[in-house]
N, C-alpha and C positions, 0 to 999 in steps of 0.2 A: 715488525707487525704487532707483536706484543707491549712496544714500549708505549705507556700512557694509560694502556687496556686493564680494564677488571675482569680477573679471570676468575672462575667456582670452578671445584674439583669436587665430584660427587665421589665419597668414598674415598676422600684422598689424603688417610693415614697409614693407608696402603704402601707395600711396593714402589706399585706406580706413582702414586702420590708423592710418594718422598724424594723418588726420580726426578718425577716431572716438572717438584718445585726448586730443586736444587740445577736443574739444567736452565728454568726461565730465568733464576736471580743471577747466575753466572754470561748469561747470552742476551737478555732484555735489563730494562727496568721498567715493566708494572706496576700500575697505578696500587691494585691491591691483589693479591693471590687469597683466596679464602676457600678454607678446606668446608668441607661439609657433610659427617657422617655420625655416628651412632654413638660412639665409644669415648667418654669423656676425659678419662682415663691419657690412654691413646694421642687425644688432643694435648690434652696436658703434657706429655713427652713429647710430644712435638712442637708444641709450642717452646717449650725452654730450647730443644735443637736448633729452633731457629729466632731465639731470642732477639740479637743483633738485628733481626730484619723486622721487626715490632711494628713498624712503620707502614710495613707493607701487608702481611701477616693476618691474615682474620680469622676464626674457626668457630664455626654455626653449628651445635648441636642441632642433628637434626636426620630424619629417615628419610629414603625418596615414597616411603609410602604417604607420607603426611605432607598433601600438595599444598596446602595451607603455607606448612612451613617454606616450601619450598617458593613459593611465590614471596613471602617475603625476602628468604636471601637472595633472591633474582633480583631485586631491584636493582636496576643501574649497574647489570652486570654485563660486559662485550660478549662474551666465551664460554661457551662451558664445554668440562669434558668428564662426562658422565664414565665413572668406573667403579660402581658402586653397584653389588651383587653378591646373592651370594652364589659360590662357586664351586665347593665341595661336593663331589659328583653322589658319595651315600649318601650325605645329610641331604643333599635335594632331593632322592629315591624316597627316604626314609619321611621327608618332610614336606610331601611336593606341596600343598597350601600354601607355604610359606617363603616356597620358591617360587611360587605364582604372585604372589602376595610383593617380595623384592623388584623378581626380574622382568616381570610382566607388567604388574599395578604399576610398580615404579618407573618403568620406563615412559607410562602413559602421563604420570605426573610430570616428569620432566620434561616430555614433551607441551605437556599443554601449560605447565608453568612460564618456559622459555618463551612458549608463544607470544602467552599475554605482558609477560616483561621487554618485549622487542628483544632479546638476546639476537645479536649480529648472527653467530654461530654457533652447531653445538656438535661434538666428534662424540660419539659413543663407541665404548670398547667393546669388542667382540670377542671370539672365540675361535677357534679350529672344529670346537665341538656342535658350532651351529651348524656347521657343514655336515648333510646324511646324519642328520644326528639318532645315536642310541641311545641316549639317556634321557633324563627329563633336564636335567642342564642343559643341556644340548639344545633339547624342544625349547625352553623358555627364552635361551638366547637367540635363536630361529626366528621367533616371536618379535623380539624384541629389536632386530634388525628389521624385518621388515615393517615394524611399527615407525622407526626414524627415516626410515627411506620413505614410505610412503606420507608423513609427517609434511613433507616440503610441500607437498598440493593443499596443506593449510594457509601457508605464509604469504600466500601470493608474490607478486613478481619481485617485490623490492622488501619482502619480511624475515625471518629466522630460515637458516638454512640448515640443514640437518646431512652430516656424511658419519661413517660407519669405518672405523679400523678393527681389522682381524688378524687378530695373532695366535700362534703356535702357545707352546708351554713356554714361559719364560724365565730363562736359565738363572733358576736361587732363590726367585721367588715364593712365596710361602705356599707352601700345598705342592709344590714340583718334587722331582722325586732327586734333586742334586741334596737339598738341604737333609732328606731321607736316607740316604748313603750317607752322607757326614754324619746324622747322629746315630748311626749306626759302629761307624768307622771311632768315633768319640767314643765311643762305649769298649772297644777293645775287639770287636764283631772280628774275626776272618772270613765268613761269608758274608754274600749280598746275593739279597733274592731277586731273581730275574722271573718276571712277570711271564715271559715271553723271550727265549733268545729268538727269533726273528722281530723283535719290534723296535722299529723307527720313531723319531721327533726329528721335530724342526729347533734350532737352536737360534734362540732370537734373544739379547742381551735389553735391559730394562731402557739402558740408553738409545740401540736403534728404535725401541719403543717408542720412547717420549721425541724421537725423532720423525717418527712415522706420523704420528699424532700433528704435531707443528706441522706437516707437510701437509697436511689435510686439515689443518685449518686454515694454511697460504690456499691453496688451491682449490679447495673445492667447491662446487656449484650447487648442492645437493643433490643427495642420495647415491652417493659413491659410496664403495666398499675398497677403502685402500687395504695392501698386501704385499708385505716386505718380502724380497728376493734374499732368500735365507738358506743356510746350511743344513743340513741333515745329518744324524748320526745315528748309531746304534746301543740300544741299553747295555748292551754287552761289552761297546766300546770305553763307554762314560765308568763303566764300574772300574773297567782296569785302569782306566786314567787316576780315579780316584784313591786304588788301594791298588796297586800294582802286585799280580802273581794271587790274587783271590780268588777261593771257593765261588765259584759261581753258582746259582741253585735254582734249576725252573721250578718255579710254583703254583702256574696257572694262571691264564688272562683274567684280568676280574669282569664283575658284573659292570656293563655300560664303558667298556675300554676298547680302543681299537687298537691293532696292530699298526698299522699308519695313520699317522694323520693325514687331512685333506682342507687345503687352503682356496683350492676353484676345482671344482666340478668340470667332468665334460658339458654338462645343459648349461653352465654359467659361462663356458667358452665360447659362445657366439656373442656375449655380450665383455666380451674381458681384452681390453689393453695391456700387452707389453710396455714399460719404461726401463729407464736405464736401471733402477736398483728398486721399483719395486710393480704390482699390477694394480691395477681401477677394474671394477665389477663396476661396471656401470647399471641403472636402472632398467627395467624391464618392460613396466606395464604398459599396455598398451594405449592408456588414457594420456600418458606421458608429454605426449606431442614430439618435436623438435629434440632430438637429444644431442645436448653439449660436450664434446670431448675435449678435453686438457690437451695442448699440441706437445706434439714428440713420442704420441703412444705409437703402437703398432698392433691390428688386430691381432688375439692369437689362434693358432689350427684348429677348427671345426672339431679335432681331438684330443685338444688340450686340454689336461689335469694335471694339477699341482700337488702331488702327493709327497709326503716325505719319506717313502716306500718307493719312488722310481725320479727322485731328485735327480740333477745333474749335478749339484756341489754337495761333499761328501767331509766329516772332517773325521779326521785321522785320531788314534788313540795320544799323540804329543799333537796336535791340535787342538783338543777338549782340554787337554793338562795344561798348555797355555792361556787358554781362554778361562781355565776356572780360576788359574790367578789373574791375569788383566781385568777379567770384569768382574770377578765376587772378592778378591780380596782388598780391590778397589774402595767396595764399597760395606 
């Protein structure tokens, strides 16, 4: 699907970004992959990373606030997959203008950029914290999903399509709390402070990521909200994996944290598909008309929620220990 295509990564010196270019150069060949974010620096490191690929390789200084800019690096671009935010739950408390200003403004940019350059398709990245959200990250990412879902009543029948993936914390990621125990652990620590011993995550690896993402931009029709069928575990379990036989230390839930995360909603379950590995939120409104289902879903129960607090799959403390080598030391 990717091979031939120009793809943009908004924000993608990132995590994700370095995932998702290092899984297309290995699995496609892409016409050009062009990163597109803020930090020149950043660019600079990653461009030597992927020097050998020069060919392909592009990187646009540039904000999603400045739709200017953004309309120029759209030209003649297939895809885009907007993962550019900011995401730090105080600085957005501490700075909300400015996370209105990213997650908000910007997401309106990319929308209306994408439009006017014909962009085939565009996945924007979500959150767990969109879901019931407490915080103002949470609220902007809320925002900013229902801005791409409702986006596709721009395009009309045969123009830009716009779907939505949401994801849990993803495990090593910057800002998670894996790489926070290790420089904890790096430092000689015997404790780790447990925020909460009742609290859950969902464990989702960068690679079923950049998997989910490709899945949804094979499939989708717009204004889908895909949602990987993922593991669960507990903060208390991840620390002993990490430092085995440690000081555990409650400290207190922070401001704008929850005890579980939540991936679908009981009110999102009249509108939510079962697949084999992962769910579709499908759209809502009622202006909608006709609404398109992907074959092979299956509705789910009038009181289904997906919480990481009453999961079905669970992983064990040599579960976590396996998985922080196979996928972080991987990488």
């Amino acid at each position: 699907m990717l091979n031939g295509k120009t793809i943009l990564i908004t924000g993608g010196t990132g995590s994700f970004g370095h995932h998702f270019v290092d899984y297309v150069l290995k699995h496609y060949e892409p016409k050009k992959l062009i990163i597109y974010s803020r930090d020149e620096y950043k660019q600079f490191i990653m461009a030597n990373e992927y020097a050998e690929h020069k060919k392909v390789m592009r990187f646009f200084i540039g904000d999603v606030r400045d739709e200017a800019r953004l309309r120029m690096a759209l030209k003649n671009v297939d895809y885009v997959i907007h993962a550019a935010a900011l995401k730090q739950v105080p600085a957005c408390e501490y700075n909300p203008n400015e996370a209105i200003k990213t997650n908000i403004n910007g997401a309106m940019n990319v929308i209306s950029a994408s439009l006017e350059a014909g962009v085939k398709k565009v996945v924007a990245l979500s959150t767990d914290k969109a879901v019931n959200p407490i915080n103002l990250y949470g609220g902007t990412k809320l925002v900013s999903d229902k801005l791409f879902a409702a986006a596709n009543s721009y395009s009309g029948a045969d123009g830009t399509r716009f779907a939505i993936v949401r994801y849990g914390n993803v495990a090593g990621s910057r800002g998670s709390v894996i790489p926070f125990f290790q420089d904890k652990i790096d430092k000689g620590e015997t404790k780790l402070p447990i925020t909460d011993f009742r609290m859950t995550r969902f464990w989702i690896s960068l690679e079923e990521g950049v998997k989910l993402v490709i899945k949804a931009l094979e499939e989708s029709r717009g204004g889908e909200t895909f949602i990987s069928k993922i593991p669960s575990f507990k903060i208390t379990d991840l620390a002993e994996a990490m430092l085995p036989g440690c000081e555990k230390v409650e400290v207190g839930i922070r401001e704008g944290e929850k005890l579980h995360e939540i991936m679908v909603t009981r009110e999102d379950s009249l509108h939510t598909y079962e697949y084999d590995k992962h769910f579709i939120v499908y759209p809502q409104y009622s202006w909608w008309g006709e609404r398109y289902v992907i074959p092979g879903g299956k509705l789910v129960d009038p009181e289904f929620e997906y919480s990481s607090g009453t999961n079905t799959e669970w992983l064990s403390v040599e579960d976590i220990r396996r998985l922080l080598k196979t996928d972080l030391d991987k990488h």
